[in-house]
C-alpha positions as a LaTeX table, in Angstrom:
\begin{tabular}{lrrr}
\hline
Residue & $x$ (\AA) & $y$ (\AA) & $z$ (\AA) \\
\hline
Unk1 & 0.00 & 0.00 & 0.00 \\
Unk2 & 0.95 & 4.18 & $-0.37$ \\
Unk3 & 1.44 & 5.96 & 2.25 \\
Unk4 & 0.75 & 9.28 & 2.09 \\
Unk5 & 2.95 & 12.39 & 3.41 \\
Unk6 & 6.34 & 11.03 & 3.89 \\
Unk7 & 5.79 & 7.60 & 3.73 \\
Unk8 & 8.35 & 4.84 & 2.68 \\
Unk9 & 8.15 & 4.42 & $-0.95$ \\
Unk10 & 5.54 & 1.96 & $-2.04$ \\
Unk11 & 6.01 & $-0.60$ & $-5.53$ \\
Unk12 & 2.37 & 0.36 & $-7.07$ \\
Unk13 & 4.08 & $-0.67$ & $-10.72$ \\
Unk14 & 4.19 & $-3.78$ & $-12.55$ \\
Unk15 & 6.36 & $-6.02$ & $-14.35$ \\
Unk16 & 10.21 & $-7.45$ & $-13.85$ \\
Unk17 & 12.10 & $-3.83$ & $-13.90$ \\
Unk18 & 10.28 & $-2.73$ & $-11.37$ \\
Unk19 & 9.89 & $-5.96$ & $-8.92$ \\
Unk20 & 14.40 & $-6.38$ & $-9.54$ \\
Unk21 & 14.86 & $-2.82$ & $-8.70$ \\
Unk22 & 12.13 & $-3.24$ & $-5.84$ \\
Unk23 & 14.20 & $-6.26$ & $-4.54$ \\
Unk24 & 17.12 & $-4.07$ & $-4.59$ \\
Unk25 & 15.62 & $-1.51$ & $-2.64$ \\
Unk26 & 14.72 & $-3.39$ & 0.08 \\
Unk27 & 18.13 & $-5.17$ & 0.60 \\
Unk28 & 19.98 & $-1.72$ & 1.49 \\
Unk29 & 17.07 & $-1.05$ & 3.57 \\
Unk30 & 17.27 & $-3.71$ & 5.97 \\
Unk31 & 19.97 & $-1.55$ & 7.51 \\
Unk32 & 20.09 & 2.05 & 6.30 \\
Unk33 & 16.56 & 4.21 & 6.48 \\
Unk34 & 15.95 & 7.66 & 6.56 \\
Unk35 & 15.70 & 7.58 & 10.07 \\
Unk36 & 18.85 & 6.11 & 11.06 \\
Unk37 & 21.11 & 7.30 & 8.27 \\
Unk38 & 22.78 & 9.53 & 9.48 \\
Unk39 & 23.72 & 7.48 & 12.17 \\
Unk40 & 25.40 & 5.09 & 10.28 \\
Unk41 & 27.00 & 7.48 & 8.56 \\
Unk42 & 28.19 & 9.34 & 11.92 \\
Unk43 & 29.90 & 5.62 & 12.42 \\
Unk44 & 31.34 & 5.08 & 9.10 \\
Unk45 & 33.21 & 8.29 & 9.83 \\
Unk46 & 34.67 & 7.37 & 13.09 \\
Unk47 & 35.86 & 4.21 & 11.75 \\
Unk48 & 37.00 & 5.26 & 8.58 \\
Unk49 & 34.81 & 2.92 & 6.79 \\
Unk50 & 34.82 & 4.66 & 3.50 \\
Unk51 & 33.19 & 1.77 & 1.53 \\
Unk52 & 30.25 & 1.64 & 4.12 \\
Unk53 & 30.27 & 6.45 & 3.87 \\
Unk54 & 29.52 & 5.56 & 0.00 \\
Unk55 & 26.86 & 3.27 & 0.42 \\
Unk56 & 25.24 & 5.22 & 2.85 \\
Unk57 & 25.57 & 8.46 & 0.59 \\
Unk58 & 23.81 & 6.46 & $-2.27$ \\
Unk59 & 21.36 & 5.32 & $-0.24$ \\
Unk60 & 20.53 & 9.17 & 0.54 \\
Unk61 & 20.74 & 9.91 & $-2.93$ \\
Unk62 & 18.91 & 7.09 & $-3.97$ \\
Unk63 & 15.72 & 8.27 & $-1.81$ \\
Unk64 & 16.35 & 11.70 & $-1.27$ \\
Unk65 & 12.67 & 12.92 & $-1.13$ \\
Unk66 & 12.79 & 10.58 & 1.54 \\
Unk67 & 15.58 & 11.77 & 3.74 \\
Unk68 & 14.93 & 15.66 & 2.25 \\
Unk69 & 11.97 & 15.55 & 4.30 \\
Unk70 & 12.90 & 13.63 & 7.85 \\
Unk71 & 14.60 & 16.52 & 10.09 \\
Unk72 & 16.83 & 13.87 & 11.75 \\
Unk73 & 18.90 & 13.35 & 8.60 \\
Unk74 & 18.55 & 16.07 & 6.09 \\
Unk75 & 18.80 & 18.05 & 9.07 \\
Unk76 & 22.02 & 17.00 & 10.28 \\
Unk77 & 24.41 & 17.10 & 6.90 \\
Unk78 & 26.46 & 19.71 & 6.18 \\
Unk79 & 26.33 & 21.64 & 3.28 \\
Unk80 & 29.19 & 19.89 & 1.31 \\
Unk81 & 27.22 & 16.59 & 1.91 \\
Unk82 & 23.66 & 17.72 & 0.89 \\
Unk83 & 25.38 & 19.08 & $-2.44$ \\
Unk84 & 26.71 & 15.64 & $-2.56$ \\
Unk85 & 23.64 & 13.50 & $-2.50$ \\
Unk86 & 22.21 & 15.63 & $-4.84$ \\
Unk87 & 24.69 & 15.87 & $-6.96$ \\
Unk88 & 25.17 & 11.91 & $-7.17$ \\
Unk89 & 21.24 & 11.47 & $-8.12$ \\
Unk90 & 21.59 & 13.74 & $-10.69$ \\
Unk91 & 24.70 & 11.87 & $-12.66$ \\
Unk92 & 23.89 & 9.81 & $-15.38$ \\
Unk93 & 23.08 & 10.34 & $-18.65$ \\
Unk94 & 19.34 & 12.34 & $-19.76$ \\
Unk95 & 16.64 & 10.67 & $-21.50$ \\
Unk96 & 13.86 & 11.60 & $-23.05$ \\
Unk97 & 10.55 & 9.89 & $-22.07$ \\
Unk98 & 6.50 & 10.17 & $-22.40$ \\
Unk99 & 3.57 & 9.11 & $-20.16$ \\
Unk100 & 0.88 & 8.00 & $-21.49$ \\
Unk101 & $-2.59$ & 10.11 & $-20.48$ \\
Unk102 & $-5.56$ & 11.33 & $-21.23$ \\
Unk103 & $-6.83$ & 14.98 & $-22.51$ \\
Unk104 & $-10.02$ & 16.59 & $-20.83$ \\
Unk105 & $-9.92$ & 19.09 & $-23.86$ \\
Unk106 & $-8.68$ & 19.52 & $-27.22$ \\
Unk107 & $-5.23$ & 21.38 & $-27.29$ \\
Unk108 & $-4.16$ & 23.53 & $-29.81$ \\
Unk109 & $-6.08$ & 25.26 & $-32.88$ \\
Unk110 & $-7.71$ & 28.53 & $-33.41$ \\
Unk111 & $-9.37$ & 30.39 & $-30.93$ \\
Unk112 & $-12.49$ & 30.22 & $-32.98$ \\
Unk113 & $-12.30$ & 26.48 & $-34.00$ \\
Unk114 & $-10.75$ & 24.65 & $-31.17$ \\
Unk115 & $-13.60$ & 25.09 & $-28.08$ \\
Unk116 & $-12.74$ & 23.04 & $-25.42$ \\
Unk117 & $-15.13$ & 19.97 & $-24.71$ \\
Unk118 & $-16.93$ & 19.76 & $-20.96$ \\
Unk119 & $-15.48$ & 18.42 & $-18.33$ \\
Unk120 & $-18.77$ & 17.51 & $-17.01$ \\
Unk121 & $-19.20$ & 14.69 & $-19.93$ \\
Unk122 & $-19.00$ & 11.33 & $-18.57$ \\
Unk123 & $-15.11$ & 10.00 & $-19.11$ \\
Unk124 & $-15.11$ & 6.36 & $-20.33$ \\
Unk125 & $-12.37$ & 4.67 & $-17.99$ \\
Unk126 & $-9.63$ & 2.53 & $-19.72$ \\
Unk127 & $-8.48$ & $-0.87$ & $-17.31$ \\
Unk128 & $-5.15$ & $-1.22$ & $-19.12$ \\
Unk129 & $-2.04$ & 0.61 & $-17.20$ \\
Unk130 & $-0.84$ & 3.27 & $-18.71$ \\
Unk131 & 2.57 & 3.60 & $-19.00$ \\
Unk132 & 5.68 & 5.50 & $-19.37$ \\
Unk133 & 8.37 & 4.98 & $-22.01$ \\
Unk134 & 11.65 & 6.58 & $-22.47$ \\
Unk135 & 13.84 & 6.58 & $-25.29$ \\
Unk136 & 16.96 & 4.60 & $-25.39$ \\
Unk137 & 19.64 & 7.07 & $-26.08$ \\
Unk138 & 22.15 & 4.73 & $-28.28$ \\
Unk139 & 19.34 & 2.43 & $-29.82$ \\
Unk140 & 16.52 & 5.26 & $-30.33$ \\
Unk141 & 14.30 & 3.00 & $-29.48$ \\
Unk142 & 11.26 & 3.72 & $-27.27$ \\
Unk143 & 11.42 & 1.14 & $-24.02$ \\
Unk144 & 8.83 & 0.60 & $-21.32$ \\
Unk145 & 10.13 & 2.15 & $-17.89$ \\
Unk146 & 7.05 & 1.56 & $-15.67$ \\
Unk147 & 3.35 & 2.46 & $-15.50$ \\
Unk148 & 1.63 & 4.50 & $-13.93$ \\
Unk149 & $-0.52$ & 3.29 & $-10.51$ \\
Unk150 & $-4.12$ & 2.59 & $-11.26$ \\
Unk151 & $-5.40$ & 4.84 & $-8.75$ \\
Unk152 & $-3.75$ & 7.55 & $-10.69$ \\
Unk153 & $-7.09$ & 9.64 & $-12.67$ \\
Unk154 & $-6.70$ & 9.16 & $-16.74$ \\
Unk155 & $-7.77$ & 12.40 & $-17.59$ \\
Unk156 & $-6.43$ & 15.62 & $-16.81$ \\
Unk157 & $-3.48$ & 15.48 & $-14.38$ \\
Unk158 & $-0.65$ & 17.92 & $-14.32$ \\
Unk159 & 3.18 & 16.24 & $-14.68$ \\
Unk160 & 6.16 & 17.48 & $-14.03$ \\
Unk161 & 10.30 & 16.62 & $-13.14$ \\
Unk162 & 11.84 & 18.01 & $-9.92$ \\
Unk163 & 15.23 & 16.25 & $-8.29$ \\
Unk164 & 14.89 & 13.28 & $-11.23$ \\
Unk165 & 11.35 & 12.62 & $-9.52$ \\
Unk166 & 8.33 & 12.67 & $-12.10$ \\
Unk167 & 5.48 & 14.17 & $-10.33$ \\
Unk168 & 1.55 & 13.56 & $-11.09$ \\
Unk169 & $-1.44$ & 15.22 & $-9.14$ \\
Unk170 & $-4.82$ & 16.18 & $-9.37$ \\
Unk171 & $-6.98$ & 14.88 & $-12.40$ \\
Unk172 & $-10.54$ & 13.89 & $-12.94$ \\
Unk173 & $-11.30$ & 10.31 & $-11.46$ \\
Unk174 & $-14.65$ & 9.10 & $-11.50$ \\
Unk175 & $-17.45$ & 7.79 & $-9.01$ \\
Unk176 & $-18.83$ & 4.17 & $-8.70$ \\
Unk177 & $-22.14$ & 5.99 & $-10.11$ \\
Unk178 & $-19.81$ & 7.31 & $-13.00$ \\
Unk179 & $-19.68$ & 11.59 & $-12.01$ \\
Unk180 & $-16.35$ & 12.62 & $-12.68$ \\
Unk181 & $-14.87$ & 14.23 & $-9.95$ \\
Unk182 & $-11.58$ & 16.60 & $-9.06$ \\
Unk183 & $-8.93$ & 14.55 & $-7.17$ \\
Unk184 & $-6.41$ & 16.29 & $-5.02$ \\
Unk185 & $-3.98$ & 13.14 & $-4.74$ \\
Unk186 & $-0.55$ & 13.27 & $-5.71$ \\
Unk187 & 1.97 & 10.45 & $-6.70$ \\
Unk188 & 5.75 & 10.28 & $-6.95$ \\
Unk189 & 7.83 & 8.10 & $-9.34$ \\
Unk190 & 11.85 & 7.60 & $-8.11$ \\
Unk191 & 13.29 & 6.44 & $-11.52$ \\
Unk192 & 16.49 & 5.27 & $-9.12$ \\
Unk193 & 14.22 & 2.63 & $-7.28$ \\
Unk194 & 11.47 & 2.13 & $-9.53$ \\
Unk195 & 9.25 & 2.35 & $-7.02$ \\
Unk196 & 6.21 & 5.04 & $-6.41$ \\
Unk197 & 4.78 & 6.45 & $-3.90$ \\
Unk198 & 2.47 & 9.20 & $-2.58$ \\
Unk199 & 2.85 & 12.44 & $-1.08$ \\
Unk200 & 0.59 & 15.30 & 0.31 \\
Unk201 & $-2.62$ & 16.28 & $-1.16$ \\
Unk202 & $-3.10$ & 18.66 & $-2.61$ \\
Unk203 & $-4.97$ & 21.42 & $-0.88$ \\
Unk204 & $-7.77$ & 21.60 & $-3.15$ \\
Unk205 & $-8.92$ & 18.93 & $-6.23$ \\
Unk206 & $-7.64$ & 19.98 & $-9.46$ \\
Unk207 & $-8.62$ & 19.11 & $-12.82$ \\
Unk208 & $-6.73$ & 20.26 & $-16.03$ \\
Unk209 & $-3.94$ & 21.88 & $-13.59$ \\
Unk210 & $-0.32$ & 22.51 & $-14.87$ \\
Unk211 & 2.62 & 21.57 & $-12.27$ \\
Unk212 & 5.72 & 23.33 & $-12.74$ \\
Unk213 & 9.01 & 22.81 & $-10.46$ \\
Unk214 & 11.11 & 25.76 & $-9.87$ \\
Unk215 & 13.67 & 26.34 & $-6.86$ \\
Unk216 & 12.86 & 22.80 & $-5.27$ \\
Unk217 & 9.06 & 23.77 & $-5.07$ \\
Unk218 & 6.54 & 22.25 & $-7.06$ \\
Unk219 & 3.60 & 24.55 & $-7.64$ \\
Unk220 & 0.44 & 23.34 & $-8.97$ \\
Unk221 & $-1.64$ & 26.49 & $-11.09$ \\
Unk222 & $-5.30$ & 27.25 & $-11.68$ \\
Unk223 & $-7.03$ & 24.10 & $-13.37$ \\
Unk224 & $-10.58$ & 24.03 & $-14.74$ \\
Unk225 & $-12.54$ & 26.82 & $-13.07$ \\
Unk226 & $-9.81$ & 27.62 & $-10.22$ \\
Unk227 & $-7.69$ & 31.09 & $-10.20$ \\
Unk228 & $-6.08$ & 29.63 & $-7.52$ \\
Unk229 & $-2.25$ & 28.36 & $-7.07$ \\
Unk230 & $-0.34$ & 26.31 & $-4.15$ \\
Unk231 & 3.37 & 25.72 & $-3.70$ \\
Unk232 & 4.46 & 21.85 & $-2.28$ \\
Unk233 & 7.81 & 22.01 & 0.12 \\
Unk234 & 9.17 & 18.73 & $-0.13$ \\
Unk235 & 11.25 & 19.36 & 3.08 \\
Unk236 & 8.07 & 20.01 & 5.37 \\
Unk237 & 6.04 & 17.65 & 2.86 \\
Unk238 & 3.22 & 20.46 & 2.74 \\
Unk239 & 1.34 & 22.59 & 0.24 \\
Unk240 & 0.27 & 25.96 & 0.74 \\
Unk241 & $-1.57$ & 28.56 & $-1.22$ \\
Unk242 & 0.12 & 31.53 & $-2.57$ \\
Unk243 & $-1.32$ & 34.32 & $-4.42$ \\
Unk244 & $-4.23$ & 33.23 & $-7.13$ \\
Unk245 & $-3.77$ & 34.18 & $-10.96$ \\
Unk246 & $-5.81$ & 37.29 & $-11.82$ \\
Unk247 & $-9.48$ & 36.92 & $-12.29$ \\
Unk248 & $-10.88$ & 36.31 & $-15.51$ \\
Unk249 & $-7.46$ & 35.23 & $-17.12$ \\
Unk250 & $-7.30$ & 31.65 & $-17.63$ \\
Unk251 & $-10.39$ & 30.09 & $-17.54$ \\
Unk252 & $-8.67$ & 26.64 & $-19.35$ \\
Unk253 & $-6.33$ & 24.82 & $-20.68$ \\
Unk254 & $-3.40$ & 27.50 & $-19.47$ \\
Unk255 & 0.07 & 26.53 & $-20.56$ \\
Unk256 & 3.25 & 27.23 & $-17.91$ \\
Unk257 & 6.48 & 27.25 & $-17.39$ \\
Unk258 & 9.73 & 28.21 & $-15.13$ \\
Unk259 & 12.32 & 30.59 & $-15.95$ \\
Unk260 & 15.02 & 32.12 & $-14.01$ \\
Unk261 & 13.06 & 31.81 & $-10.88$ \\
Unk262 & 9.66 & 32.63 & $-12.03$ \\
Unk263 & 6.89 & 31.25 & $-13.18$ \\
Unk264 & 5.13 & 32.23 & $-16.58$ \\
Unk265 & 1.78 & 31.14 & $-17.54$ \\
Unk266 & $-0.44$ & 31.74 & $-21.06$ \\
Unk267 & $-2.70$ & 30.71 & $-23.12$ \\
Unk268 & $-5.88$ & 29.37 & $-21.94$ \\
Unk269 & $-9.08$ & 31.69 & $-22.34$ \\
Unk270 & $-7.46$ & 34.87 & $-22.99$ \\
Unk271 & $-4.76$ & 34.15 & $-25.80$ \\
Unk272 & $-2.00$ & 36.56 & $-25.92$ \\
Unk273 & $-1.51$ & 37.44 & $-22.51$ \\
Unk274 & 1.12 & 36.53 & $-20.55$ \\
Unk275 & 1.68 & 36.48 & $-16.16$ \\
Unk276 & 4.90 & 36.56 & $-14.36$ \\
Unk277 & 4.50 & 35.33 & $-10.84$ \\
Unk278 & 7.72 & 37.13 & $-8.92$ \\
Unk279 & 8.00 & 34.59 & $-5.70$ \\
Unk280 & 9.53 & 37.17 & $-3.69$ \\
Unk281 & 6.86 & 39.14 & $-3.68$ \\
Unk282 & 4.20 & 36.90 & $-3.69$ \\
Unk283 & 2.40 & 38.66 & $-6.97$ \\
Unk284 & 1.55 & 37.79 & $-10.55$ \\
Unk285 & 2.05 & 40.46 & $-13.22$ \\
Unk286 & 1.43 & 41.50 & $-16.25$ \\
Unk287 & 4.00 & 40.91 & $-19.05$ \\
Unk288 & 4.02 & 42.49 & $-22.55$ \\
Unk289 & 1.16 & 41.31 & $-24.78$ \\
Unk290 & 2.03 & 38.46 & $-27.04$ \\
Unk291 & 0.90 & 39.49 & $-30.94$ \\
Unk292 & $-0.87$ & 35.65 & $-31.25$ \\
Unk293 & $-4.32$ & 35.17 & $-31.34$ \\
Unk294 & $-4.60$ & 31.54 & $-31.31$ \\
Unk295 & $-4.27$ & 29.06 & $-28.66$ \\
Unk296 & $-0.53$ & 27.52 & $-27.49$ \\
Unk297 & $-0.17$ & 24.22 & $-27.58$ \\
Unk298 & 2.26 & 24.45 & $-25.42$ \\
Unk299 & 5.31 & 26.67 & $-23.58$ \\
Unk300 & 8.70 & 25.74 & $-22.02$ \\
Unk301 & 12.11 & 27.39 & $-20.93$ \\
Unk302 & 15.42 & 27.14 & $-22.72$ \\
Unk303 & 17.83 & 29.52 & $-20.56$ \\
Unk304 & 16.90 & 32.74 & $-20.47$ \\
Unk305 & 14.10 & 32.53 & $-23.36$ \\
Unk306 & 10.38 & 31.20 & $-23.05$ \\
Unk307 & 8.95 & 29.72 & $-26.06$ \\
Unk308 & 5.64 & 29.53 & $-27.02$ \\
Unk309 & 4.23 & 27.21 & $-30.11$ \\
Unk310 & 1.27 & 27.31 & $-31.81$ \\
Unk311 & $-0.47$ & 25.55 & $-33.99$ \\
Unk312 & $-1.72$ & 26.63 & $-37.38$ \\
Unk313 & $-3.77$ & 24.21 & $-39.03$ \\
Unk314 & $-5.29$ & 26.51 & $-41.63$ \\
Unk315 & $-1.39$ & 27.03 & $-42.72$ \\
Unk316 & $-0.56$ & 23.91 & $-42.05$ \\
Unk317 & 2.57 & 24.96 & $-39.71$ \\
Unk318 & 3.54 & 26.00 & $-36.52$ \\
Unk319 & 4.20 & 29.48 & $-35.16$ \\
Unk320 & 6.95 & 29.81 & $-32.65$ \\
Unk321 & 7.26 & 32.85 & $-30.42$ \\
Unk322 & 9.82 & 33.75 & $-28.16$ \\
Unk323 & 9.88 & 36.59 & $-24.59$ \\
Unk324 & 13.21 & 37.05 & $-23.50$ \\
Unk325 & 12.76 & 37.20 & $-19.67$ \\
Unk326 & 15.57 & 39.19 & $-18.56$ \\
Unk327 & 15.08 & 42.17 & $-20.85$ \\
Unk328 & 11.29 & 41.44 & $-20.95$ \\
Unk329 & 10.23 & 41.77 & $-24.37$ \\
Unk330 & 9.03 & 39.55 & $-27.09$ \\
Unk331 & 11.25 & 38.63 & $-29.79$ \\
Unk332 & 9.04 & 38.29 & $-32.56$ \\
Unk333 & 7.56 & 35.19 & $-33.56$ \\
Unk334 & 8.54 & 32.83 & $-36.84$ \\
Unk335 & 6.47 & 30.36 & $-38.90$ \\
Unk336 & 7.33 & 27.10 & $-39.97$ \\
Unk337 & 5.87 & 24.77 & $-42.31$ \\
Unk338 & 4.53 & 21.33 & $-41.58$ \\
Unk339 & 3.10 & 18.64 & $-42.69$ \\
Unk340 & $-0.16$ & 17.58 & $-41.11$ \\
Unk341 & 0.71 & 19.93 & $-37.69$ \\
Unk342 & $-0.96$ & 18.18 & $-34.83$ \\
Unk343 & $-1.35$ & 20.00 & $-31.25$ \\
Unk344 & 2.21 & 18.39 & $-29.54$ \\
Unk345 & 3.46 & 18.84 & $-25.98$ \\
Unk346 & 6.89 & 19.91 & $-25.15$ \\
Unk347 & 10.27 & 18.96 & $-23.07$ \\
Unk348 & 13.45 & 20.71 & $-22.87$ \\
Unk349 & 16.73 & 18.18 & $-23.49$ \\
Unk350 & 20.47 & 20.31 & $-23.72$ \\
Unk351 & 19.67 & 22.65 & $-26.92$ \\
Unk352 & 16.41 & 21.03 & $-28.15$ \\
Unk353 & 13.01 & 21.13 & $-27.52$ \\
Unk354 & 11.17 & 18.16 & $-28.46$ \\
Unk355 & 7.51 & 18.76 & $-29.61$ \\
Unk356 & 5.86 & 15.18 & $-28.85$ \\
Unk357 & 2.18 & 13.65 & $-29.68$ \\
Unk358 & 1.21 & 10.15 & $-30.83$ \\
Unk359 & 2.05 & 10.66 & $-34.69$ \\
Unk360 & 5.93 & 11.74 & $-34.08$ \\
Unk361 & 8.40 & 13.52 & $-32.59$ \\
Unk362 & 10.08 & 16.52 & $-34.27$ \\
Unk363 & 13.00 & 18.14 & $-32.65$ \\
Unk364 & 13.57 & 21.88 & $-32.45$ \\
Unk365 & 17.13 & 23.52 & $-32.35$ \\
Unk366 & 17.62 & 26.27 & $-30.02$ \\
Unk367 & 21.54 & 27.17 & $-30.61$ \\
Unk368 & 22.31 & 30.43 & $-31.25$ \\
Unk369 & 23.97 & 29.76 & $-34.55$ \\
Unk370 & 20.48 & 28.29 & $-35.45$ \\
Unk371 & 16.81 & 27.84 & $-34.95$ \\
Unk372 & 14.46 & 25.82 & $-35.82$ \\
Unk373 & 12.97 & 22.31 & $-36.57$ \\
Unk374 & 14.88 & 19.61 & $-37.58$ \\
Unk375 & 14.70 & 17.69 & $-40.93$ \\
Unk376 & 15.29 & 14.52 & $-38.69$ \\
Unk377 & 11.57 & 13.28 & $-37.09$ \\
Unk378 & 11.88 & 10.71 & $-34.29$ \\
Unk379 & 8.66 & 7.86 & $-34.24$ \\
Unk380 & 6.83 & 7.95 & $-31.12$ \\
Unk381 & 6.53 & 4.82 & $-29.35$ \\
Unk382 & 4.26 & 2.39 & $-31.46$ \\
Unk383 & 1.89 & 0.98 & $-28.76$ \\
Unk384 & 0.94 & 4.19 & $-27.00$ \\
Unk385 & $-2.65$ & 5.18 & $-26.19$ \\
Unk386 & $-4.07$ & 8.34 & $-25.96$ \\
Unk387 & $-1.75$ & 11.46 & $-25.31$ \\
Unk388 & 1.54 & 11.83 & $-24.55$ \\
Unk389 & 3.18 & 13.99 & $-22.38$ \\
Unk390 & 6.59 & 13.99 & $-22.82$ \\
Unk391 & 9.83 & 15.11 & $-19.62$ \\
Unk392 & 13.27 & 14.27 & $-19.35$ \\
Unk393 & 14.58 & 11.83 & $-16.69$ \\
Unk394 & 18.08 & 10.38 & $-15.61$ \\
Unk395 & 18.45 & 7.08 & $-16.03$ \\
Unk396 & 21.49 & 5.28 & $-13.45$ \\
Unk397 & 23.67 & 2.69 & $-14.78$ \\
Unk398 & 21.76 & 0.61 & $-12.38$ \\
Unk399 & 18.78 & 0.99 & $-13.74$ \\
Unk400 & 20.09 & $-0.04$ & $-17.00$ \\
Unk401 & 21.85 & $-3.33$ & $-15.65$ \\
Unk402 & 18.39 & $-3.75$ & $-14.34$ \\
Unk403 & 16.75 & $-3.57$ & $-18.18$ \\
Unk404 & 19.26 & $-5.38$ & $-20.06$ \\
\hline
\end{tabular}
C-alpha cells in the first residue's frame, strides 16, 4: 500500500524492472533508512569505513525525497554533503521519455475552432495501465520504464520533473455511479528505485492543472474553473496557497512554465496574454502582450528565453514565439511549415526542444547559430494510447543493468 505524506516508498508498478529494482531496494534497507542514516554514517566516519560512507551516501541519494523531508537526517548534513547527494542522483546520462494520459480538452487550434469539450461529460475509464516509455539514447528505441498506478485519474493530471522525480497530481477520477470528480492526490515516481509512492494532497482537487518545479518547489496552477495556485515544500512535505492568478485570465487549458526563478503562464481563455508570478513578492504580473491570437499548444524554458508554439492548421505549420525574460520583451515570432501539424506537448533536453504527440516527434534547435525544426523526425513509441506527455529523466547505470 501508499502511504501518504512522507511515507516509505511503495512498488504500485508492474512487471520485472520494477519488482528487480524493488528487490534491490529493500536489501539496502534492511539496515540504512531515513531515520537512522545519518547514524550510520556518523559511524562510518569514526571508523574510517569509506566503503560503508559511500553506500550510505547512495542510499541518501537514492531516496532523497525521503531523507529531504525527515529533520533527523537532512537536518544534520552539512552543506558539502547535501550538495553531494544531490549531486550523485543527478549523474547519469538524460533521456527523453513520455507518459501516457488522457486529454479533458482539445489542445491547440484557433481560438475560434478549437472550443474546449466539458469536463462535465462522462469519461469512459480505460483498465489497461498506462505507461511511461523513455527513449533509449544509443538504440533510439522507445522502451517501457514503468506504468503508472491505477489509482492515478486518466484524464487531466498535471506532470512534471523536480530532483529526477516525475510528479503527477490532481486529475478527474470518477465515481462508482460514473460523475467525474476533481482529485487532489498526488503520486511520486523515483526512476532510481522504480518504485512510487504518494505524497501530500493537494490542498484543493484539481482538474486540467499545470505543475511546474522551480527552486525545489513544485507549484500546482489554476485548473478548470480555479484562479487559484499552491506551492508543495518537499522538506516540510506540505502545500500551501500563494497568491491566485488574476481573475478572468485563464479560464482553461493554461500553458506554464519556469524561468530564471519565475513562473510564466499563457494561453488558456485569454490568448496573448502573458503572467509573471515574482515569488519574492508573492504577486503575478502582467507581461508584454504576445501578438498571437490563437491558442498555445504548449510553452517551455530554454535559458533565459520562453517559447511559445502554436499551432496553425489553416497554414498547415507552426508558429513559434519567443519573450526574453531578462530584458522582458518579445522577440518576434517565426512560422514554420509542416506537414499535417498536430497539437504536440513539449520537453526541454540540452539545446532542443522536443515537440511530442502520438504521430511523431520533431526536434527543435535552439543554438544560437540556429533555430528551428529539424529535418530529422523521431517515431513515437508504437503501442501508446491516448496522449503523450513527454519530460526528461536520468536514467542510473543501475537501472540499465536492471533492463538489459
Amino acid at each position: 500500500m501508499m502511504q501518504a505524506g512522507g511515507g516509505q516508498e511503495a512498488d504500485l508498478s508492474s512487471g520485472d524492472l520494477c519488482s528487480n529494482l524493488g528487490s534491490a531496494a529493500a536489501d539496502m534497507s534492511q539496515r540504512i533508512s531515513a531515520e537512522n542514516c545519518c547514524e550510520l554514517l556518523t559511524k562510518a566516519k569514526r571508523e574510517g569505513a569509506e566503503e560503508e560512507k559511500r553506500r550510505i551516501f547512495r542510499y541518501m541519494s537514492d531516496h532523497y525525497l525521503e531523507v529531504l523531508r525527515t529533520p533527523a537526517a537532512y537536518g544534520r548534513l552539512a552543506a558539502g554533503e547535501r550538495e553531494l547527494i544531490l549531486a550523485q542522483r543527478l549523474e547519469g546520462k538524460k533521456v527523453l521519455a513520455v507518459s501516457e494520459t488522457c486529454e479533458v480538452y482539445d489542445r491547440g487550434g484557433s481560438r475560434e475552432g478549437s472550443r474546449p469539450q466539458s469536463p462535465q461529460l462522462p469519461v469512459p475509464e480505460d483498465n489497461a495501465p498506462r505507461r511511461v516509455f523513455y527513449l533509449h539514447p544509443d538504440t533510439r528505441r522507445w522502451e517501457v520504464l514503468t506504468s503508472l498506478p491505477k489509482e492515478v485519474p486518466a484524464k487531466g493530471s498535471g506532470m512534471c520533473t523536480m530532483y529526477n522525480y516525475l510528479f503527477v497530481a490532481g486529475g478527474m477520477k470518477m465515481h462508482g455511479d460514473g460523475r467525474p470528480a476533481a482529485s487532489d492526490r498526488v503520486f511520486c515516481y523515483n526512476p532510481l528505485t522504480g518504485l512510487w509512492s504518494q505524497i501530500r494532497p493537494l490542498t484543493q482537487p484539481r482538474c486540467q492543472l499545470q505543475l511546474v518545479s522551480m527552486d525545489g518547489y513544485l507549484y500546482a496552477i489554476g485548473g478548470e474553473c480555479l484562479f487559484t495556485v499552491e506551492r508543495y515544500d518537499p522538506r516540510a512535505d506540505r502545500w500551501s496557497q500563494v497568491a491566485p492568478l488574476p481573475k478572468g485570465s485563464f479560464a482553461v487549458a493554461h500553458e506554464a512554465t519556469s524561468c530564471g526563478g519565475d513562473l510564466f503562464v499563457s494561453g488558456g481563455s485569454l490568448f496573448y496574454r502573458l503572467l509573471r508570478y515574482d515569488c519574492r513578492r508573492d504577486e503575478w504580473e502582467e507581461c508584454p502582450f504576445n501578438e498571437s491570437r490563437r491558442r498555445s499548444t504548449d510553452m517551455v524554458a530554454h535559458r533565459s528565453v520562453a517559447y511559445r508554439f502554436d499551432v496553425d492548421r489553416e497554414r498547415a505549420g507552426v508558429s513559434v514565439y519567443r519573450y526574453n525574460t531578462v530584458v522582458k520583451v518579445w522577440l518576434g515570432g517565426a512560422f514554420f511549415p509542416l506537414e499535417n501539424p498536430l497539437p504536440f506537448r513539449c520537453a526541454v533536453l540540452e539545446d532542443r526542444i522536443y515537440c511530442v504527440n502520438r504521430s511523431h516527434v520533431r526536434q527543435f534547435e535552439v543554438r544560437e547559430e540556429r533555430e528551428g525544426f529539424l529535418s530529422e523526425v523521431l517515431p513515437s513509441p508504437a503501442e501508446a494510447r491516448g496522449a503523450l506527455v513527454p519530460f526528461v529523466l536520468i536514467l542510473s547505470r543501475t537501472n540499465e543493468t536492471h533492463r538489459n
